[in-house]
C-alpha positions in Angstrom: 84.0 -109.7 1.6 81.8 -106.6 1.8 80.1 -107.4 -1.4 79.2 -111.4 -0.3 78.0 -109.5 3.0 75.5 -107.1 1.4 74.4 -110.0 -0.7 73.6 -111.9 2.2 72.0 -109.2 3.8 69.7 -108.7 1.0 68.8 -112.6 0.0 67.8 -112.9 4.1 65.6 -109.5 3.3 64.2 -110.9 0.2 63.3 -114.4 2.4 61.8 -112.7 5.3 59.5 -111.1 3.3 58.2 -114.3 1.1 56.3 -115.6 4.2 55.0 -111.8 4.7 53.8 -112.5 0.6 52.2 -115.5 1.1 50.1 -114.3 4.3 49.1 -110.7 2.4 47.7 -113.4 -0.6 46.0 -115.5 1.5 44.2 -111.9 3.2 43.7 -110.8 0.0 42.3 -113.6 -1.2 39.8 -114.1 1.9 38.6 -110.8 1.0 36.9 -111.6 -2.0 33.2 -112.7 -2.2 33.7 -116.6 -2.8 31.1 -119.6 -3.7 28.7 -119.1 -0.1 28.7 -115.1 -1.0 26.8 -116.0 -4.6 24.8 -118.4 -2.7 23.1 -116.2 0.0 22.6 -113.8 -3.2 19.8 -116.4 -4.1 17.7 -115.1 -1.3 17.9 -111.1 -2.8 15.1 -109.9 -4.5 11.6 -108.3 -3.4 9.1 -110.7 -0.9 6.0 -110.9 0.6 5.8 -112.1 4.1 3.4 -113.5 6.0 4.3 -114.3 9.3 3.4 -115.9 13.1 4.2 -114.8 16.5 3.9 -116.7 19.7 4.0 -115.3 23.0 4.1 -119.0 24.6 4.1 -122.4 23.6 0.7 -123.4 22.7 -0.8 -119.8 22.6 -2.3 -118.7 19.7 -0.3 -117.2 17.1 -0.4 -113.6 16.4 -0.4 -113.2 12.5 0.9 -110.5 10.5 2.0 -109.8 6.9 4.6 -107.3 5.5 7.0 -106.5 2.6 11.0 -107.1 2.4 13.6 -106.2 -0.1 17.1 -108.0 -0.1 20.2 -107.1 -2.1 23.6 -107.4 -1.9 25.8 -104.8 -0.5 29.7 -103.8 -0.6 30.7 -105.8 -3.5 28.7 -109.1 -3.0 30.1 -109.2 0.3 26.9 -109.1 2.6 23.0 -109.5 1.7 21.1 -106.4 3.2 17.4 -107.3 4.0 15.2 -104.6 4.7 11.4 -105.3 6.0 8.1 -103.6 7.5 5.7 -106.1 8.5 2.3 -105.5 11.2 0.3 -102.7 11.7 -0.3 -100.9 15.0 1.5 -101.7 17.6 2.8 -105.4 16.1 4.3 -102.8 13.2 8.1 -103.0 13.2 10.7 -102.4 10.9 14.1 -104.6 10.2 17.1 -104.6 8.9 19.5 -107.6 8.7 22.8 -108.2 7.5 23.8 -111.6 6.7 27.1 -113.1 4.8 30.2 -115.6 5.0 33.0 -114.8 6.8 36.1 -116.5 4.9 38.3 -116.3 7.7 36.1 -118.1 10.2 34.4 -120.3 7.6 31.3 -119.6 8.8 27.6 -117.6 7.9 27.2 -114.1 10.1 23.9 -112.2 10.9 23.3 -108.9 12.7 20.0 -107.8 13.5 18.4 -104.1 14.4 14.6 -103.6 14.3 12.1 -101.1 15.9 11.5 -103.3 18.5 14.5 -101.8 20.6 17.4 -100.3 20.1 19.8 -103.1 19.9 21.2 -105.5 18.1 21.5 -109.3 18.0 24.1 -111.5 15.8 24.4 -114.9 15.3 26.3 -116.9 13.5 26.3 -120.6 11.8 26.5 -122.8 9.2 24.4 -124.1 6.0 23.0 -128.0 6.1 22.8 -129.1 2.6 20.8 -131.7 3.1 18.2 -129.7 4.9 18.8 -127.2 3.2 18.6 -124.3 5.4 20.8 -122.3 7.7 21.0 -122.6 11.7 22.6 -119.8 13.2 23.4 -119.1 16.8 23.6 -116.6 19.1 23.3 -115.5 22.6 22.4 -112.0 24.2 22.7 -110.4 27.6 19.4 -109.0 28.7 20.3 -106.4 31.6 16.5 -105.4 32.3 15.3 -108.9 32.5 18.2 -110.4 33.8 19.2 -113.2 31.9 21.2 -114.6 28.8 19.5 -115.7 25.7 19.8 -118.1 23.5 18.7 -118.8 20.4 19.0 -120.0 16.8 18.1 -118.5 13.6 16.6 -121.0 11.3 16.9 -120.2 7.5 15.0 -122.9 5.1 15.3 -122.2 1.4 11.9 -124.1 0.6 12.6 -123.6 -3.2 14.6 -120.2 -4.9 10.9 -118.6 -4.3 9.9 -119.3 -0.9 11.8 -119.2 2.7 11.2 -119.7 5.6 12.8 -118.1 8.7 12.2 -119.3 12.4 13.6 -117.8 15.8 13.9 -120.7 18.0 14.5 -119.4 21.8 16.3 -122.2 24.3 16.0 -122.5 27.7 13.5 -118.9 28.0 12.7 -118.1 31.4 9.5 -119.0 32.3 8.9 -121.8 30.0 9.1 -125.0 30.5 10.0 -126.7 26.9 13.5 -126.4 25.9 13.0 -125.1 22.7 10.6 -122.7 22.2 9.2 -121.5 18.4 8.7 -117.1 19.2 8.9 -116.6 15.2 7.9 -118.0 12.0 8.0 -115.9 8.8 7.0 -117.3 5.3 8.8 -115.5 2.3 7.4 -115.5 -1.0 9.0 -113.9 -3.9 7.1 -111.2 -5.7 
């Protein structure tokens, strides 16, 4: 009797912990750079930029040009992507993080520049068929008192050139929808 107990015992250990396998595989396995990691490593390399900046719809655009370098990071896990760009006072310096998070299926980007000392993040998916990114987002601005919104556009033109847009919607104070703030044109040195 005490021997078919302890066996017992130990086959109902030994099944409790075949669900606790399975999960730890499935983590381990969302851990590991996949198929949309190796394709945002297409975009990593060294650029010129040459960019536009709008302060309102229909205003002129500001120009500016800089330099970015992109690589990937932590194991192929994230493309870092450095830039300077302007002169004066339109120069600014970024750094974005962009990659796929398994769990979420979904693309991720954090963004710090020298325009402040936040952040913003957005997050999206990739349209084949355009073949560009749109990720979203949506910020808390305490000094001017409002939320925005707004969409990263990322638009692999061919593996040398991309285009990135910041599309703002519903911006106080302007009347379309959708306003274009951002245009930058990446071409691979």
């Amino acid at each position: 009797m005490k021997a078919t107990v302890t066996w017992m015992l130990a086959l109902l250990l030994c099944s409790a912990t075949l669900p606790a396998q399975d999960g730890m595989e499935n983590y381990m396995a969302l851990m590991k750079p996949g198929a949309q990691h190796a394709f945002i490593e297409k975009l990593a390399g060294d650029w010129t930029l040459e960019g536009k900046i709008w302060q309102m719809p229909g205003a002129e655009a500001t120009t500016f040009e800089g330099t970015a370098e992109h690589r990937m990071i932590l194991g192929g896990r994230f493309l870092e992507m450095e830039s300077q760009s302007g002169e004066g006072d339109m120069y600014t310096e970024s750094l974005i993080l962009m990659g796929y998070d398994n769990r979420h299926k979904e693309f991720t980007y954090v963004g710090f520049d020298t325009w402040g000392t936040y952040f913003v993040t957005a997050k999206g998916q990739y349209d084949e068929e355009k073949g560009s990114w749109a990720l979203k987002g949506q910020d808390v601005d305490p000094v001017m008192g409002f939320t925005q919104k707004y969409q990263f556009n990322i638009v692999m033109i061919d593996d040398d050139t991309v285009r990135i847009e910041v599309v703002f919607f519903e911006f106080p104070g302007v009347k379309e929808k959708e306003f274009k703030m951002l245009e930058m044109l990446y071409t691979r040195k």
